[in-house]
C-alpha positions in Angstrom: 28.8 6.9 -68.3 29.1 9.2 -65.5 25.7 11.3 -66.8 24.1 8.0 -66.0 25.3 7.6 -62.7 24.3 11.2 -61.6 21.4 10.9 -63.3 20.5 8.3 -61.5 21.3 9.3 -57.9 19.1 12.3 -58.6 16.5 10.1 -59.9 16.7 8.4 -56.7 17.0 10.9 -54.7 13.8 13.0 -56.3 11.8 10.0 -55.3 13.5 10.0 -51.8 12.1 13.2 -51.3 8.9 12.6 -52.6 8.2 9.5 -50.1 9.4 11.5 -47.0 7.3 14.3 -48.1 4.1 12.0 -48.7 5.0 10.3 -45.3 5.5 13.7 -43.6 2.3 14.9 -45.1 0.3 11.4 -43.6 2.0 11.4 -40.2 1.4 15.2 -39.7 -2.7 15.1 -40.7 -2.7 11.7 -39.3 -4.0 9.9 -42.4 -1.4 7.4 -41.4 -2.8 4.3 -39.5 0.3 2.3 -39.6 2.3 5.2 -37.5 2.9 4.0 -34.4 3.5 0.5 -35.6 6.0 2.2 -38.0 7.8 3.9 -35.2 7.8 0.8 -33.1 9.9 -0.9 -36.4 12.5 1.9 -35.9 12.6 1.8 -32.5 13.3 -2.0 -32.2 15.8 -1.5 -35.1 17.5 1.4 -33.4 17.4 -0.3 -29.9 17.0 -3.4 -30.3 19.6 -4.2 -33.2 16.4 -6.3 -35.1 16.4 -5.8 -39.3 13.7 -4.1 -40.8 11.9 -7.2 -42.0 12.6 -8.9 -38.6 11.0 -5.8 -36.6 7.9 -6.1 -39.1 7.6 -9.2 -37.9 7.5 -8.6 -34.0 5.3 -5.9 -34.8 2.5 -7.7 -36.7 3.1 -10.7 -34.5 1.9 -7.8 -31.2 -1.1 -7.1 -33.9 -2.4 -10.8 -34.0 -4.5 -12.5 -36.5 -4.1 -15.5 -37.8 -0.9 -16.6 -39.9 -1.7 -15.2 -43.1 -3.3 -11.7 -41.4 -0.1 -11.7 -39.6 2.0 -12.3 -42.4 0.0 -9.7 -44.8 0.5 -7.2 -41.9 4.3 -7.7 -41.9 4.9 -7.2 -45.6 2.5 -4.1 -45.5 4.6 -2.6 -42.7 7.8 -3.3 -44.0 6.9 -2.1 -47.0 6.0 1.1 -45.7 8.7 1.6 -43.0 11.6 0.7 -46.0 10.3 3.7 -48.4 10.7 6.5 -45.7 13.2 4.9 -42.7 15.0 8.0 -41.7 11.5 10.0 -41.5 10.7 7.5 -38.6 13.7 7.2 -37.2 13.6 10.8 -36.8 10.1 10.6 -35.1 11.2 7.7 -33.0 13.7 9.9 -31.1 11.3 12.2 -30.1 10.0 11.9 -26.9 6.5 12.2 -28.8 6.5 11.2 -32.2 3.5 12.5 -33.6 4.2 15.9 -32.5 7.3 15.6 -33.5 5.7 14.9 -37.2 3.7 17.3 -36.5 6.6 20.1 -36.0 8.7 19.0 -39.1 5.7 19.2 -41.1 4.9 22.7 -40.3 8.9 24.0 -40.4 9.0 22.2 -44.0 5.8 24.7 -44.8 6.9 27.3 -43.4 10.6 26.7 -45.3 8.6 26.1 -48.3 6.6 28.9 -48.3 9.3 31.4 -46.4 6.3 32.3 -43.8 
């Protein structure tokens, strides 16, 4: 029973890793076109005290549309932010975020590679 559970947390963790690392990789070329509105999520959850789902919702209400743009706009962004939140948390602290993905992205090659 206990191989199961550690099996599991490093099942979960592996894909952890993989999701900041595909985030890293999107926010760093930005590839990502959801990244400021994905900072914005963590910032109004850090700051603001809002749930994840709740700061979606702010943030695709600022985008506009009409209700069911609006509403395909918050599930998209939620479901983005809640695969990878400490990556943009990180980012959000920065005074700017997309050099600050910029920067991680480069010390995680350079760590990877032992430039």
């Amino acid at each position: 029973m206990a191989g199961d559970e550690e099996g599991a947390r490093y099942y979960k963790a592996q894909l952890t890793e993989r999701a900041e690392h595909k985030a890293r990789i999107r926010a760093a070329f930005g590839s990502e076109p959801d990244f400021d509105h994905l900072v914005r999520i963590s910032i109004l959850c850090d700051r603001g005290g809002r749930t994840p789902w709740g700061a979606a919702g702010i943030v695709a209400d600022e985008i506009g549309g009409v209700a069911n743009v609006r509403h395909a706009n918050r599930k998209r962004l939620y479901r983005k932010f809640r695969k990878t939140p400490a990556a943009y948390r990180r980012w959000a602290s920065a005074e700017d975020p997309q050099d600050a993905a910029n920067r991680e992205f480069s010390d995680y090659i350079r760590e990877m590679f032992k430039f």
